[in-house]
C-alpha positions in Angstrom: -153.7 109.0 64.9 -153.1 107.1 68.1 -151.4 104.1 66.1 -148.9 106.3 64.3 -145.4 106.7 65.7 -144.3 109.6 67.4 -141.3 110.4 65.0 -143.9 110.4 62.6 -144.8 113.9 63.1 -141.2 115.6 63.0 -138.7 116.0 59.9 -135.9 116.1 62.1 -134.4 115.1 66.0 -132.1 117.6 67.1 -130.4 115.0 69.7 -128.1 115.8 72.8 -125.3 113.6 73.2 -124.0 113.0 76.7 -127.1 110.8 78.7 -129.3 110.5 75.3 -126.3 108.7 73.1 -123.8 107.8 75.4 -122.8 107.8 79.1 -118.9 108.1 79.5 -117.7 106.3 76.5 -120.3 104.0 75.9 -123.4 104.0 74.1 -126.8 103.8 76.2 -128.1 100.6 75.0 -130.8 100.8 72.3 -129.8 104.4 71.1 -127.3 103.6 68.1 -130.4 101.5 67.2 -133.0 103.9 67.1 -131.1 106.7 65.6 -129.9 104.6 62.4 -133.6 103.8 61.8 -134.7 107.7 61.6 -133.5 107.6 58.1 -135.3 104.7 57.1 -138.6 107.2 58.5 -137.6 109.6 56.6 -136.1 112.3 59.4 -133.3 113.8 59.4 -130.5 114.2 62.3 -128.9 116.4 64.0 -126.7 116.5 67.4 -126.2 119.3 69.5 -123.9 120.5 72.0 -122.4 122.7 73.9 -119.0 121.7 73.6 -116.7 124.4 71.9 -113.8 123.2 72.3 -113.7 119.5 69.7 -114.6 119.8 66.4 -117.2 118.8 64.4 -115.7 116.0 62.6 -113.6 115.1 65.7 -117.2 114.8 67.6 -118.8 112.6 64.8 -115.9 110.6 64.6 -116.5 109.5 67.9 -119.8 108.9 67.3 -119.4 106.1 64.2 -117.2 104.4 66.3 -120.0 103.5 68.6 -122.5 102.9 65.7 -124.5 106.3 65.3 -124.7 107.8 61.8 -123.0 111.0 61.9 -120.8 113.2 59.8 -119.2 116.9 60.6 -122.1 118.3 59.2 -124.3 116.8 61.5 -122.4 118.0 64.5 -123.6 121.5 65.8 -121.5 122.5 68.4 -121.7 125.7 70.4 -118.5 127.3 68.8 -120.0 127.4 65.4 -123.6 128.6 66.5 -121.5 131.2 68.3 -119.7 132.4 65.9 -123.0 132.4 63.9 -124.4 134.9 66.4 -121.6 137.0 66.6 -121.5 137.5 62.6 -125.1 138.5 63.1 -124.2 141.4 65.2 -120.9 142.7 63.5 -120.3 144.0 59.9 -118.3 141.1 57.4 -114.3 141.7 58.0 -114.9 142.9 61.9 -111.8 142.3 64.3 -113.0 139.6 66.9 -110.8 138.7 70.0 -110.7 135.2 70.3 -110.9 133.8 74.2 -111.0 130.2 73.3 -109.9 127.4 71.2 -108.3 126.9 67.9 -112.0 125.5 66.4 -113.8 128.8 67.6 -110.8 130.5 66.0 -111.6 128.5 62.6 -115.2 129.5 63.4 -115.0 133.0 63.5 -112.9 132.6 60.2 -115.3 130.8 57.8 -118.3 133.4 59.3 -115.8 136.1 57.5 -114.7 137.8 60.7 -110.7 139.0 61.3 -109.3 136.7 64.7 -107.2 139.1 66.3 -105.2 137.8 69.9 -105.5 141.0 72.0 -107.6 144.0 73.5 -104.8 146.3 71.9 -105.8 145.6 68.5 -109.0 147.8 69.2 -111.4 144.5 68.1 -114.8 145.3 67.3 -116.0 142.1 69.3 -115.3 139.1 71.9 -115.9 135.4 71.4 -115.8 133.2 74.4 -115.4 129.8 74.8 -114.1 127.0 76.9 -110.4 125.9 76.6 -108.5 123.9 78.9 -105.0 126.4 78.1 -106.9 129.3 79.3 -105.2 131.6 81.8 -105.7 134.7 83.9 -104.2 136.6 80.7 -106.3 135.8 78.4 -109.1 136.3 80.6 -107.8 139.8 81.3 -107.6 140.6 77.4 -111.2 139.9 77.0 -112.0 142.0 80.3 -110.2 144.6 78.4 -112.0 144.8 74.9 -115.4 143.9 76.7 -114.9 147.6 79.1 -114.2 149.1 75.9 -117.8 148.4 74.7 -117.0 145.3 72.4 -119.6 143.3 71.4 -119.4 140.4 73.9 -121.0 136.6 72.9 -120.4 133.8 74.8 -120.6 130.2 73.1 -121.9 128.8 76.6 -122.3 129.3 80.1 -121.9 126.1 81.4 -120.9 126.1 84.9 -118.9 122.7 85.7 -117.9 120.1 83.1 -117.7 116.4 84.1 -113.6 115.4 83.7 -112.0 111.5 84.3 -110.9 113.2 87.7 -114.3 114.4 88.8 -116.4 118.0 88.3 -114.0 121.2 86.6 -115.3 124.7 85.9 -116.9 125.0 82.9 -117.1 127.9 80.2 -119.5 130.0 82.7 -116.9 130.2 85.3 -114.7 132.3 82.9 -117.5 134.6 81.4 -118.7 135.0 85.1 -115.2 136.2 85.3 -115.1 138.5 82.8 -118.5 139.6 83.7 -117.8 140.7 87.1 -114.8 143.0 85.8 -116.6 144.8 83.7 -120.5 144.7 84.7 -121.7 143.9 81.4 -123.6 140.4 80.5 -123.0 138.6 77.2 -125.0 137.0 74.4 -124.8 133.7 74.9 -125.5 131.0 71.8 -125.3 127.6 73.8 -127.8 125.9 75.7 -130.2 126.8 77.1 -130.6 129.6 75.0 -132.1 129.7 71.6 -129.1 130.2 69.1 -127.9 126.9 68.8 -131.2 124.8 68.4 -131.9 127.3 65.2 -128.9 127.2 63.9 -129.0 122.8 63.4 -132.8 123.6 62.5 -131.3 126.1 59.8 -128.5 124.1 58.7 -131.2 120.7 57.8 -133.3 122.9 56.3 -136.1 121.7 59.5 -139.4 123.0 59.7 -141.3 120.9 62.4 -137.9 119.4 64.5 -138.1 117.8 67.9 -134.9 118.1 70.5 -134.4 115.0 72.5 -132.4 115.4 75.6 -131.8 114.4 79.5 -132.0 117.7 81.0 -134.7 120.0 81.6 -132.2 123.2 82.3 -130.2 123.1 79.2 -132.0 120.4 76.4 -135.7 121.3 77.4 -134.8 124.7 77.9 -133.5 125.7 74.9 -135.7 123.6 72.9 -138.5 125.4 74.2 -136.5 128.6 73.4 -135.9 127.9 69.9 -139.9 127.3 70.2 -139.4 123.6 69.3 -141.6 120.4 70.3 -139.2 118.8 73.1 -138.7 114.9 74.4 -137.0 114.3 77.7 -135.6 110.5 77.9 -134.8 108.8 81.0 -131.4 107.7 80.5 -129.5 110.8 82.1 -129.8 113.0 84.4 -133.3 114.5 84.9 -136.5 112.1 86.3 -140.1 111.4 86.0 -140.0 113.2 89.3 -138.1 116.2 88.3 -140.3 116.9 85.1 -143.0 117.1 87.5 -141.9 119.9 89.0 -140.5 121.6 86.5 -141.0 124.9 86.1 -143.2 126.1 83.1 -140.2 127.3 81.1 -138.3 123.5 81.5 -141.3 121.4 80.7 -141.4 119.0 77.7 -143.4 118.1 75.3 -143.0 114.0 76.0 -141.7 112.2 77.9 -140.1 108.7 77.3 -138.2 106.3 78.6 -135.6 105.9 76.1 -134.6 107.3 72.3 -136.8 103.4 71.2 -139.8 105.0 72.1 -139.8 107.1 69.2 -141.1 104.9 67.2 -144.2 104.3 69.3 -147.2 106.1 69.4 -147.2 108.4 72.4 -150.5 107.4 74.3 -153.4 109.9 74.5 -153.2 112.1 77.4 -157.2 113.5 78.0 -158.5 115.5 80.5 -161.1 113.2 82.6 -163.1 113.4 85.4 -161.5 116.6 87.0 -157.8 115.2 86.6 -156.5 113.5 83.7 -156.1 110.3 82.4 -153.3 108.5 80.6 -153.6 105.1 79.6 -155.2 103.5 82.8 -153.8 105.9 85.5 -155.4 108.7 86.3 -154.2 112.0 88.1 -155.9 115.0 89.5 -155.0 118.0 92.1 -156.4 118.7 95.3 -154.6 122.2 96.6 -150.9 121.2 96.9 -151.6 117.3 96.8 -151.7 115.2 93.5 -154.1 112.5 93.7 -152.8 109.7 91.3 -154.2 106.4 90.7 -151.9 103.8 88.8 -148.2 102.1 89.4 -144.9 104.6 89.9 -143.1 102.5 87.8 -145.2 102.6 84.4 -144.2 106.4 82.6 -148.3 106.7 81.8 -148.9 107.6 85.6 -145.8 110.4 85.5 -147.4 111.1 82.1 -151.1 111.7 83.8 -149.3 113.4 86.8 -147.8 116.0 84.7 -150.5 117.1 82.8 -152.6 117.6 86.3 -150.0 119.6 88.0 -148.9 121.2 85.5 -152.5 122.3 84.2 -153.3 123.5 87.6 -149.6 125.2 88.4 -149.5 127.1 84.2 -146.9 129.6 85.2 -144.6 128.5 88.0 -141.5 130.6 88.2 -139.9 128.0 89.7 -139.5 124.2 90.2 -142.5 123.4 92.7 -142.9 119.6 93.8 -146.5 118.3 94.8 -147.2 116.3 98.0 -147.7 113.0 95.9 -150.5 111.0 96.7 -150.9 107.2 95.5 -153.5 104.6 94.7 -151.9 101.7 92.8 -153.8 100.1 90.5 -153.0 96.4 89.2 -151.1 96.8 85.9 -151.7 100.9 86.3 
């Protein structure tokens, strides 16, 4: 119904954390607020990220102390949905080199799986994941086992992680590295892929979840992945602009302005008059143009927008951008 909230229709939010909770260490204004009042709805939380290097509880510690409900069981990290995978592919007791830190080494533990420390010991599989005491020699002990034919799964592949001193490489620098030694490609559990999303869905016991994130290449991604309704909010990295040209695989569900908005009906987007209409804006396409009637700053015209373009552009391989074409309307 058009006056019921949005959260309404959902048993759970799978949130992500950096630019949805918090940016650097504060919290975005209004989101502690609107995720203590999902229990009062009656939905369930759950955050999820691809960091596999904190733990749980050392992640939702952080998290009370801005104000956001959270315990260690709430936290699904990358390490754990990893090791998840991995015990999925590998009889109970297997030998498991571990390129990573001590929580991917607890990981692999509880998932009854043998830790072993190098290629030598002949281990029946490889986890990877990010640590900053990583060396050449480690990496090399993984190149190793991985030649050998050992089953290979990566907790991420993220490229660059932000530090205080500026961009670093990430995880996917290091598999890229063992990757190009041996030629083979790993299974990866992290965003964007699938793994993780159904893991924190598994965990709650979530049938009809819905991932909120900032970014369509890792949040929207793998929320789409895991086959999942998805929410991008604008209070990260991704825009109103790049969800328009998203490619099909990165487009959301909804798109708000901010975690709040959950709790408000999400307006009726209808087809109308060879476009679509959203609110009182209006959008429709004319070859590589979009025509769209309203105000840039009011989320109903991005809201109209997308559904044109994206009706008339259903498989794009890649992220294609519309020559934007406006008519403001008062109060549009």
């Amino acid at each position: 119904m058009a006056d019921t909230s949005l959260i309404a229709g959902y048993d759970a939010v799978l949130s992500d954390l950096d630019g949805v909770v918090y940016a650097g260490p504060h919290a975005i204004p209004g989101a502690v607020e609107a995720l203590q009042r999902l229990e009062g709805a009656g939905v369930q939380l759950a955050y999820v990220t691809n960091n596999a290097s904190r733990s749980s509880e050392t992640v939702a510690a952080h998290l009370r102390e801005l104000g956001a409900p959270a315990t260690a069981e709430t936290v699904f990290g990358s390490a754990q949905a990893g090791a998840e995978l991995l015990a999925g592919q590998v009889p109970a007791g297997a030998t498991v080199l571990v390129t990573g830190s001590v929580w991917l080494t607890e990981q692999v533990r509880e998932q009854g799986l043998v830790p072993v420390h190098s290629a030598d010991d002949h281990p029946d599989a490889v986890i990877q994941g990010f640590d900053p005491g990583l060396g050449w020699k480690d990496l090399a002990e993984a190149a190793f086992a991985v030649a050998r034919g050992a089953v290979w799964v990566a907790t991420n592949t993220d490229m660059s992680i932000p530090q205080a001193r500026g961009i670093a490489p990430g995880n996917g620098t290091l598999v890229a590295a063992v990757a190009a030694a041996t030629g083979r490609t790993p299974m990866v559990a992290g965003k964007p892929e699938a793994p993780l999303f159904l893991t924190a869905a598994r965990h709650l016991g979530a049938q009809t979840p819905l991932v909120v994130g900032d970014r369509l290449d890792t949040d929207i991604l793998g929320g789409n992945n895991a086959g999942f309704a998805t929410a991008m909010v604008l209070t990260g990295v991704d825009t109103p602009q790049t969800a328009l040209a998203a490619r099909t695989a990165e487009r959301p569900t909804y798109l708000l302005a901010d975690l709040d908005a959950l709790y408000a009906p999400y307006p009726v987007i209808e087809a109308s008059d060879g476009g679509y209409a959203c609110g009182s804006a209006t959008a429709r396409v004319s070859g590589d143009t979009l025509e769209i009637s309203g105000d840039s700053s009011n989320l109903d015209s991005w809201r109209a927008a997308c559904a044109a373009w994206w009706s008339a552009r259903p498989d794009e391989q890649n992220a294609t951008a519309p020559v934007l074409s406006w008519t403001v309307t008062p109060g549009g």
